[in-house]
C-alpha positions as CSV (number, residue, x, y, z in Angstrom):
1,X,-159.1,19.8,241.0
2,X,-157.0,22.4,242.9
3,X,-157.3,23.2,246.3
4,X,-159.5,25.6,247.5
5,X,-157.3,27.7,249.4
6,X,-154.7,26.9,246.5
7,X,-157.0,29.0,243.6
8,X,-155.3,31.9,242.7
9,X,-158.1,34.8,241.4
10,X,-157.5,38.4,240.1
11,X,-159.3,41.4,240.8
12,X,-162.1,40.8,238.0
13,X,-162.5,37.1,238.8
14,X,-162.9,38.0,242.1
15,X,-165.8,40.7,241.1
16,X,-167.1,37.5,239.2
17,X,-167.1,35.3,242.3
18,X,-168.7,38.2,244.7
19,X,-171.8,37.5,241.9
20,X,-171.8,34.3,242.1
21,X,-171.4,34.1,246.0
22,X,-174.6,36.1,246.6
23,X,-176.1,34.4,244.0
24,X,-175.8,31.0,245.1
25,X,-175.7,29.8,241.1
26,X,-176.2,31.6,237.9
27,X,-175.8,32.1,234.3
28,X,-173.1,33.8,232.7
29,X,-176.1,36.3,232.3
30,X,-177.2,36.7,235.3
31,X,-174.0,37.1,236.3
32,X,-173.1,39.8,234.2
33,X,-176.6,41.5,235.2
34,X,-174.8,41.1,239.1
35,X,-171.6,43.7,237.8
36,X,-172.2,47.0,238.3
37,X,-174.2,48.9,235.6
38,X,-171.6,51.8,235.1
39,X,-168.7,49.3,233.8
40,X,-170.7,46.4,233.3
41,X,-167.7,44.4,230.9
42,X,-169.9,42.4,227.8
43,X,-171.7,39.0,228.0
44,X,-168.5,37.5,226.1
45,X,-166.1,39.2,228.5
46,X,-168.2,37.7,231.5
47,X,-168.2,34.2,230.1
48,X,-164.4,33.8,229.3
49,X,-163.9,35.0,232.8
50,X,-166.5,32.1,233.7
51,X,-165.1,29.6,232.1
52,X,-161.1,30.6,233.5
53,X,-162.7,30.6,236.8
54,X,-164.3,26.9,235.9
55,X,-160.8,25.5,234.9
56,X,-159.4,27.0,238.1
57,X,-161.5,25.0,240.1
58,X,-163.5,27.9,241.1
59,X,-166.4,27.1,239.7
60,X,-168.4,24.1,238.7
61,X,-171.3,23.6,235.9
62,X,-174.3,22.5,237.5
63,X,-177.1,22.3,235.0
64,X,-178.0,23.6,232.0
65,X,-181.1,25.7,231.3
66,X,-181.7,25.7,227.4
67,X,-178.7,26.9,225.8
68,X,-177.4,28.4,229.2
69,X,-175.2,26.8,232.0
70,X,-175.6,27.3,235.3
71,X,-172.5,27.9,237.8
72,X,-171.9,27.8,241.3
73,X,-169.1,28.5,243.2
74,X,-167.0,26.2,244.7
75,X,-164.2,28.4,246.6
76,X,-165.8,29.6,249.4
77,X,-165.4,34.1,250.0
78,X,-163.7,32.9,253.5
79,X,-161.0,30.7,251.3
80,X,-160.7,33.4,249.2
81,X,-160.1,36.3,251.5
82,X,-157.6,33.8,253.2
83,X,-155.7,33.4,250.2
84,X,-155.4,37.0,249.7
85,X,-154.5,38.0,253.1
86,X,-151.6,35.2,253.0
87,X,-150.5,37.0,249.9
88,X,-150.9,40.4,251.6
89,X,-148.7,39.3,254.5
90,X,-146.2,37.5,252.0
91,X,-145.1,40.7,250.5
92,X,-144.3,41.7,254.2
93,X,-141.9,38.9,254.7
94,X,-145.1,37.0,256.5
95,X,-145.5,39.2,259.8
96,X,-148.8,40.2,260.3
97,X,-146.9,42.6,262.5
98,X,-145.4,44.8,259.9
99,X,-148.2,45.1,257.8
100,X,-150.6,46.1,261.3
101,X,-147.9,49.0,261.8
102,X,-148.2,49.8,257.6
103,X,-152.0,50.5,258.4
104,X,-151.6,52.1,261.5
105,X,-149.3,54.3,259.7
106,X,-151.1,54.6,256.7
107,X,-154.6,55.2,258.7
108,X,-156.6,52.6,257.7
109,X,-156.0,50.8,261.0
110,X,-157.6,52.7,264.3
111,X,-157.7,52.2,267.6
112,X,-161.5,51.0,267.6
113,X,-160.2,48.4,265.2
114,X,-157.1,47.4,267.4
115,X,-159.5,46.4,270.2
116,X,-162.1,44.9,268.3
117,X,-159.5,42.8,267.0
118,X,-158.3,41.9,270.0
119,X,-161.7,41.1,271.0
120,X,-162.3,38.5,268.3
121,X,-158.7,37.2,269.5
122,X,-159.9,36.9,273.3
123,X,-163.4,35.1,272.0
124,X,-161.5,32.5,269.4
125,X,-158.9,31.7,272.8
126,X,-161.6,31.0,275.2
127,X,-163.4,29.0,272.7
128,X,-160.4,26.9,271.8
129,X,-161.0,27.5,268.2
130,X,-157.8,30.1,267.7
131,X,-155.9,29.1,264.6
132,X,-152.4,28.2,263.9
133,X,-151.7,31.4,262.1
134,X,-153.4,33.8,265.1
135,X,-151.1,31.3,267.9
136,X,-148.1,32.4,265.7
137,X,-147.9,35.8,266.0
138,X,-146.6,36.6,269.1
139,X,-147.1,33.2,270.1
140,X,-150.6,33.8,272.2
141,X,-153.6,35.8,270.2
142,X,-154.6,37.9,273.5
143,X,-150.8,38.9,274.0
144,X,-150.6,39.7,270.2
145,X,-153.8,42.0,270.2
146,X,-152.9,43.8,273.4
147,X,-149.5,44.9,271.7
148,X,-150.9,46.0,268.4
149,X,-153.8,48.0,270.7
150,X,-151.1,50.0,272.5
151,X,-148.9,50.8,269.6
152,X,-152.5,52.1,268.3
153,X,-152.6,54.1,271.4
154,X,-149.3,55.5,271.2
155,X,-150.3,56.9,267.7
């Protein structure tokens, strides 16, 4: 089985796996009962996804409930949004710097986001629990955060 970090979804297996994560564990039904009603794709559509998502690794079989199987996910949303974000930052040569100036730019980024970042930076250092990827940039989290609140400022 692949590592969790190493599972690779797309947008509709992702859609899939939000189902499933509130969910807990469910039939390919009640999964596609889950999607929303406006595009709901069919029960067929909902179970080939399924069953891709089960030889990823995403996914395990539980039980079975007459003819129906029950699944449960086994990437976890965290691993997932991790993965996604370190393919985010790979398009941008892996510098979480240059894609914090692309939403500042863009305006998806504000300054009430800046500092609430830097917050979360400031709590994860005084608890000793900062990760290898926050101590990267810039080489200390609170030094990091401070920067990418003033450019904020500046804007």
């Amino acid at each position: 089985m692949a590592k969790e970090t190493d599972v690779r979804l797309t947008k509709f297996e992702l859609e899939v796996m939000a189902a499933l994560w509130e969910l807990g564990s469910a039939s390919v039904r009640e999964v596609q009962e889950r999607l929303p009603e406006r595009r709901r794709p069919a029960y067929t559509t909902v179970q080939t996804i399924v069953y891709r998502l089960e030889e990823k690794g995403a996914v395990r079989r539980v039980k079975k409930v007459g003819n129906a199987h029950v699944f449960e996910p086994v990437v976890t949303r965290r691993a997932a949004v991790r993965r996604l974000f370190d393919e985010l930052l790979g398009f941008f040569g892996g510098s979480p710097r240059t894609l914090m100036a692309q939403l500042v730019e863009g305006g998806h980024l504000t300054l009430e986001d800046l500092r609430e970042a830097e917050e979360v930076l400031e709590r994860l250092e005084s608890e000793g629990t900062a990760s290898e990827e926050s101590r990267a940039v810039g080489g200390r989290p609170k030094a990091a955060g401070r920067k990418a609140a003033e450019k904020g400022r500046r804007r």
